[in-house]
Legacy VTK file of the C-alpha trace (Angstrom):
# vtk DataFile Version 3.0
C-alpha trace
ASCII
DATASET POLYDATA
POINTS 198 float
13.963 8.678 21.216
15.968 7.360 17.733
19.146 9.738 16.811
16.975 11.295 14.211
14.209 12.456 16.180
16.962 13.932 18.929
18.638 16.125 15.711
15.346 17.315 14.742
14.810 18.224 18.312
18.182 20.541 18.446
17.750 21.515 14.421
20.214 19.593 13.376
19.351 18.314 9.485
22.287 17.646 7.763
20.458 15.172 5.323
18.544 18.543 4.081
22.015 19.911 3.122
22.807 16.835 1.197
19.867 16.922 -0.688
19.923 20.266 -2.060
23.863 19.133 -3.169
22.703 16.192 -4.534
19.777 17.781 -6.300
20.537 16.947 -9.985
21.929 13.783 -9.688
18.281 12.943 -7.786
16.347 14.563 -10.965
18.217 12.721 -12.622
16.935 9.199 -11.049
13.721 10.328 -10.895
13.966 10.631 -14.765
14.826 7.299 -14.933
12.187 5.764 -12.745
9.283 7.711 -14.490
10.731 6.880 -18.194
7.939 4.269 -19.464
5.489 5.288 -17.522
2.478 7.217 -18.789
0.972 10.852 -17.067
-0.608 10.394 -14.647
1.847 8.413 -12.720
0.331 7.031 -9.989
0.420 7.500 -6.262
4.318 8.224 -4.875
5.181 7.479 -0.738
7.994 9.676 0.330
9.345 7.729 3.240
10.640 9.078 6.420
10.072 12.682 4.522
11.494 15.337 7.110
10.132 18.292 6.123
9.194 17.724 2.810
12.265 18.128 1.033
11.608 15.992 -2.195
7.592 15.412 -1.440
7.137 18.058 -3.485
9.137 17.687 -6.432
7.394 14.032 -6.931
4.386 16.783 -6.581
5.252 18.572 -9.458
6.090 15.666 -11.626
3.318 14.258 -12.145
2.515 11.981 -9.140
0.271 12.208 -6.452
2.134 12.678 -3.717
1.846 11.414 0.080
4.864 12.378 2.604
5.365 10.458 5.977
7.420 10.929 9.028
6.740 9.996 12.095
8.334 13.296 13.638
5.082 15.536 13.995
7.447 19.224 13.837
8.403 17.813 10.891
5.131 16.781 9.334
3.605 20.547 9.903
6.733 22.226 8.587
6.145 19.963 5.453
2.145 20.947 5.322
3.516 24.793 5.161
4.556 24.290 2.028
1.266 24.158 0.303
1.894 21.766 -2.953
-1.114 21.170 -4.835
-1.238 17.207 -4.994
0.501 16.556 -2.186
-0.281 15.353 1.245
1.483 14.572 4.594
0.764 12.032 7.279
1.923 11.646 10.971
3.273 7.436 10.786
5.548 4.962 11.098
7.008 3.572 7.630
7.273 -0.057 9.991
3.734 -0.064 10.386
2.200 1.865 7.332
-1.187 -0.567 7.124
-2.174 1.345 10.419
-1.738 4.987 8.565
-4.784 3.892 5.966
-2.630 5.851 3.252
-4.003 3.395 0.750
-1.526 1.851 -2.095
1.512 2.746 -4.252
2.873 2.757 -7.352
6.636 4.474 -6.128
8.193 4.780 -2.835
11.035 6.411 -2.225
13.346 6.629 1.190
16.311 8.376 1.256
18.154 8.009 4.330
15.122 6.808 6.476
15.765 2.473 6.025
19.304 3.194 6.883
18.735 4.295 10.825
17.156 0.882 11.738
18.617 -1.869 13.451
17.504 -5.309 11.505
14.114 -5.814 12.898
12.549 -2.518 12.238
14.286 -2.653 8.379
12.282 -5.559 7.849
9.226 -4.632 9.481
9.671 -1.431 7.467
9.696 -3.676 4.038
6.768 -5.823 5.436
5.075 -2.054 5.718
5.906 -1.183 2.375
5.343 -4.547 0.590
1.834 -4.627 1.968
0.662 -1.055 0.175
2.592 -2.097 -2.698
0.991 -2.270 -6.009
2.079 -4.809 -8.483
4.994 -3.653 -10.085
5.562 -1.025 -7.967
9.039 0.198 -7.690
11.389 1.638 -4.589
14.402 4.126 -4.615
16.428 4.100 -1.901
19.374 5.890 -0.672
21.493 4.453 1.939
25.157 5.000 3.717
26.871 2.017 3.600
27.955 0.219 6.747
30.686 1.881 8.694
32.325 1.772 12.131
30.138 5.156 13.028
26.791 2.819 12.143
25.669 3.416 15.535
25.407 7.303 14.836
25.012 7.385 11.461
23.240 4.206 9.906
23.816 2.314 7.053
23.326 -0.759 5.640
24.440 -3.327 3.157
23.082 -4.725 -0.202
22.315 -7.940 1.674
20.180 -6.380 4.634
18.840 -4.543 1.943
17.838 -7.637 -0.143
16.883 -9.648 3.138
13.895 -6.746 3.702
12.604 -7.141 1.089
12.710 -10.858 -0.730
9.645 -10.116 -2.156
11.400 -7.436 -4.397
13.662 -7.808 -7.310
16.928 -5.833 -7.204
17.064 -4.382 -10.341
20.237 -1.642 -9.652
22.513 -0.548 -7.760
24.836 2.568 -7.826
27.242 4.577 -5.981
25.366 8.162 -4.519
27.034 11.371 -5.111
28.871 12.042 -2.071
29.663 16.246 -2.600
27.932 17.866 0.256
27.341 15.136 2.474
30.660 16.643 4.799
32.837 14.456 7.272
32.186 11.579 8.204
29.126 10.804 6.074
31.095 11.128 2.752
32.847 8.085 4.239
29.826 6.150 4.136
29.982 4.885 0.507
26.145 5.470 0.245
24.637 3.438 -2.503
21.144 4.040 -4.900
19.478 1.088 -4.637
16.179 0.343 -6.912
14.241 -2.254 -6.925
10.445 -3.267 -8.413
7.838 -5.583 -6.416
7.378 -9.095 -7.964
4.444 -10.234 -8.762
LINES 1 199
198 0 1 2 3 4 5 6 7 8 9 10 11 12 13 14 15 16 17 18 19 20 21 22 23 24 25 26 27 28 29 30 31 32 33 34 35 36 37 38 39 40 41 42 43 44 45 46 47 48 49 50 51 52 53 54 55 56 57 58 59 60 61 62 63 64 65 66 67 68 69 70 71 72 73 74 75 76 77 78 79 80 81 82 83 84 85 86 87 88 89 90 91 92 93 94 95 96 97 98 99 100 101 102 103 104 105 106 107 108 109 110 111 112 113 114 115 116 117 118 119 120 121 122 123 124 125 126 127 128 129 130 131 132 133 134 135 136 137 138 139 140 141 142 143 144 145 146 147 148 149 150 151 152 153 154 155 156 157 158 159 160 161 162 163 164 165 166 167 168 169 170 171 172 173 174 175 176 177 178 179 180 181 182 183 184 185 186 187 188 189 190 191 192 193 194 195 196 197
C-alpha cells in the first residue's frame, strides 16, 4: 500500500486543503491553458483525482471531463458529486491504455507524478503519452525534491523531462506555497507545463 492510499485510509488529505488555498492561482492557469482554444475544448484527464477536487471545475469550463484514481473510496466520493460532463474511473495513471478512457486533449496531475519512485514516473508518462492527442498539453504540480522525499514526494525538472521526452517543456513556475503547512511549504513545488510533440 503507497503513502497515499494509507492517508486516504485514516482521512488524512492534506493536498485537499492546499487546493482550496491555492484555488485562484489554479483558475488562474487554467485560464492560461484554455486561452486559444475554441468551446468545446476537448476531452480533460484529471490524474490521480482524489475525490474530485478540480474534476469538476475542468467540468464547468468547458471540457469534458474524466477523473482517475486508483483509490476506489475515493472514486465514489468523487461520483457523489454529480457534475454534468464529468466522469470517474477506477485506474492506474501507469497503465491508462488498460482503463479504455479513450484520448486527450489536457491532462492535468497535481501532486499524483510526484509520489513515484523513477520507474512508475515513466511508466506513468508512457500511460499518458499513449492517449495523448497531438498537441495535447499537461499541467503538473509537483514538490520539489527534499530530504522528506520518502514521505512526501517530489521530483525535479530533469525526472520530469526524462518521463516524458516525447513532450516539449514549454514552462515552468514556482506554485503558491500558502496553505500547504509544515513541511510541504518546504518543498519548493513547481508548475510545470508542457505540450506533446508531434
Amino acid at each position: 500500500m503507497t503513502n497515499y492510499a494509507r492517508m486516504y485510509r485514516f482521512g488524512i488529505t492534506p493536498w485537499e486543503r492546499y487546493g482550496q488555498a491555492a484555488a485562484a492561482s489554479i483558475a488562474a492557469l487554467l485560464d492560461r491553458e484554455e486561452t486559444g482554444r475554441s468551446r468545446p475544448f476537448g476531452r480533460a484527464l484529471d490524474l490521480g483525482c482524489g475525490r474530485g477536487q478540480f474534476t469538476p471545475e475542468l467540468g464547468r469550463r468547458g471540457w469534458e471531463a474524466v477523473g482517475i484514481d486508483y483509490v476506489p473510496a475515493a472514486i465514489e466520493a468523487a461520483k457523489r458529486q454529480e457534475t454534468d460532463g464529468v466522469t470517474y474511473a477506477v485506474g492506474d495513471v501507469t497503465d491508462l491504455p488498460s482503463a479504455d478512457l479513450g484520448t486527450f486533449d489536457f491532462f492535468l496531475d497535481i501532486g499524483c507524478f510526484q509520489g513515484f519512485d523513477t520507474e512508475r514516473q515513466r511508466a506513468e508518462g508512457r500511460s499518458v503519452s499513449a492517449l495523448a492527442n497531438p498537441d495535447s498539453t499537461l499541467l503538473m504540480l509537483a514538490f520539489g525534491p527534499t530530504r522528506l522525499r520518502s514521505r512526501i514526494g517530489g521530483v525535479s525538472q530533469a525526472e520530469v523531462e526524462a518521463a516524458f521526452p516525447d513532450w516539449e517543456l514549454l514552462d515552468v513556475q514556482p506554485a503558491e506555497t500558502a496553505g500547504l503547512g509544515w513541511p510541504m511549504n518546504r518543498t519548493s513545488p513547481q508548475w510545470y507545463r508542457l505540450r506533446r510533440q508531434t
